[in-house]
C-alpha positions in Angstrom: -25.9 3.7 43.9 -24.5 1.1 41.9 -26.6 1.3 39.3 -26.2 4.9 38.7 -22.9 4.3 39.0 -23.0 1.6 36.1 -25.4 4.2 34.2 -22.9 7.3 34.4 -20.1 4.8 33.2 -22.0 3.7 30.1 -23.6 6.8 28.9 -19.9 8.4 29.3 -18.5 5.8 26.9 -21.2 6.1 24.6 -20.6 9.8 23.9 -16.8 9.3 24.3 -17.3 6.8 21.3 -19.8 9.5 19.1 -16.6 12.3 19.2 -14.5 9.6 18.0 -13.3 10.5 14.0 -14.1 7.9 11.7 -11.4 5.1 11.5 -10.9 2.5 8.7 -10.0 -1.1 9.2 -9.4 -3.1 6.0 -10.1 -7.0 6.2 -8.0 -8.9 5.1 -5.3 -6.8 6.0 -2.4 -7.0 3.2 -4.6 -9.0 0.9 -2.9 -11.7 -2.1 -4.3 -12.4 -5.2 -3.0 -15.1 -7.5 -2.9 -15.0 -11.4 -2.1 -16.4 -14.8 -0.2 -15.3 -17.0 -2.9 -15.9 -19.9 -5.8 -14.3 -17.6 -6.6 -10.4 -18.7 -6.9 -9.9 -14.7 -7.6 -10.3 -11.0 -10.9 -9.0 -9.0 -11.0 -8.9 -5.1 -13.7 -8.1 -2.8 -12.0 -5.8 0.1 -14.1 -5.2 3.6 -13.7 -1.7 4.6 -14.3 -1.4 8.5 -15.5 1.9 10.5 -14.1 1.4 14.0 -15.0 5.3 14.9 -17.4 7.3 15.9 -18.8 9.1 12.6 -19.8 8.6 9.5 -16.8 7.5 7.3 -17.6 9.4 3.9 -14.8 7.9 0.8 -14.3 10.5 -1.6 -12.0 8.4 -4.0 -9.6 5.3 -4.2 -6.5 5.8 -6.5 -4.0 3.3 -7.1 -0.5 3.5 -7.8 -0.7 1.7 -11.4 -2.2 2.8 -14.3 -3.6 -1.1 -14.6 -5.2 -0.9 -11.5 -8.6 0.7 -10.2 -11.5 0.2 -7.6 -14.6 0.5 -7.2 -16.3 1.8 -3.9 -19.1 -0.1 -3.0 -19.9 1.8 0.0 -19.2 5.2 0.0 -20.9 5.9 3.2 -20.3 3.5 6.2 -21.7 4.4 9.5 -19.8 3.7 13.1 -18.9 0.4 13.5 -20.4 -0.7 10.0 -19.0 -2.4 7.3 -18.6 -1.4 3.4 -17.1 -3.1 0.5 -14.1 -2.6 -2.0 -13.9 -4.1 -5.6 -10.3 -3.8 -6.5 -9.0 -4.9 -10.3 -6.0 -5.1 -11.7 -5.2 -6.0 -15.5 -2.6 -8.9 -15.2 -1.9 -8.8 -19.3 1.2 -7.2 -19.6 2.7 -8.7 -16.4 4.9 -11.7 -17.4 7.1 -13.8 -15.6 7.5 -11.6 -12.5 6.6 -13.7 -8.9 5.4 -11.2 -6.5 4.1 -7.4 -8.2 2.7 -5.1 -5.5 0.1 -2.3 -6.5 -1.3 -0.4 -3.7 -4.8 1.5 -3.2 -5.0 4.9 -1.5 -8.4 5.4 0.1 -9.3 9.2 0.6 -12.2 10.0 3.3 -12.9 11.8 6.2 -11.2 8.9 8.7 -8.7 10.3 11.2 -5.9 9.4 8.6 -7.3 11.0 5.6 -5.1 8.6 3.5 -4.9 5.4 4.1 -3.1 2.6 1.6 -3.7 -1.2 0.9 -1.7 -3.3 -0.3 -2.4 -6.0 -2.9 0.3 -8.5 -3.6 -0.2 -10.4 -6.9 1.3 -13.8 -7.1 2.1 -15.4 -10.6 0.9 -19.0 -10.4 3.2 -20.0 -13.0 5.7 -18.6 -10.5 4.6 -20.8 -7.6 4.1 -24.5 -9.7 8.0 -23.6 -11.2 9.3 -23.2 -7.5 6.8 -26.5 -5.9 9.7 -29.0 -5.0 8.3 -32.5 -5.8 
């Protein structure tokens, strides 16, 4: 009995899982990139996580800067897979300022059909002015 029991309760969860919308989980979470001022740009790899139950399909990634732009790596990820993000933005015209934040919108099929990442850039020349000796 217990073992049907232990079946029943399995194969529910299973199917519960299947009628579960895709979901997106973005690793690491608000990510930080660090740049010159004399580098054209920064590049950083993004993991995009699909914690439901179908297919998660990205149709596009817009950012919210005209210096800024991705590439999908993955535009398919199955349940509980992994896919990847390239995200680049051009640093050249950014000068003195310390934190700039330019966000990515990622449009797909996931039960929030937009969902925005953060990426704080970090000027390094900032951080050595500030380092207290």
């Amino acid at each position: 009995m217990k073992t049907i029991l232990y079946l029943f309760c399995f194969l529910f969860g299973s199917i519960q899982a299947i009628n579960q919308p895709a979901d997106i989980i973005i690793r690491p979470g608000e990510p930080i990139a660090y740049f010159s001022p004399d580098e054209e740009g920064v590049v950083m790899d993004v993991m995009v996580l699909n914690k439901g139950g179908e297919t998660l399909a990205i149709r596009e990634v817009k950012s919210s800067c005209f210096c800024a732009s991705a590439i999908v790596n993955n535009p398919t990820i199955r349940p509980m897979g992994k896919g990847k993000l390239t995200l680049q933005v051009s640093t050249a015209r950014m000068k003195e300022d310390s934190l700039t934040r330019v966000d990515f919108t990622i449009l797909s099929n996931a039960k929030d059909s937009a969902f925005s990442i953060p990426l704080y850039l970090v000027n390094k020349k900032f951080l050595k002015d500030t380092k207290e000796y």
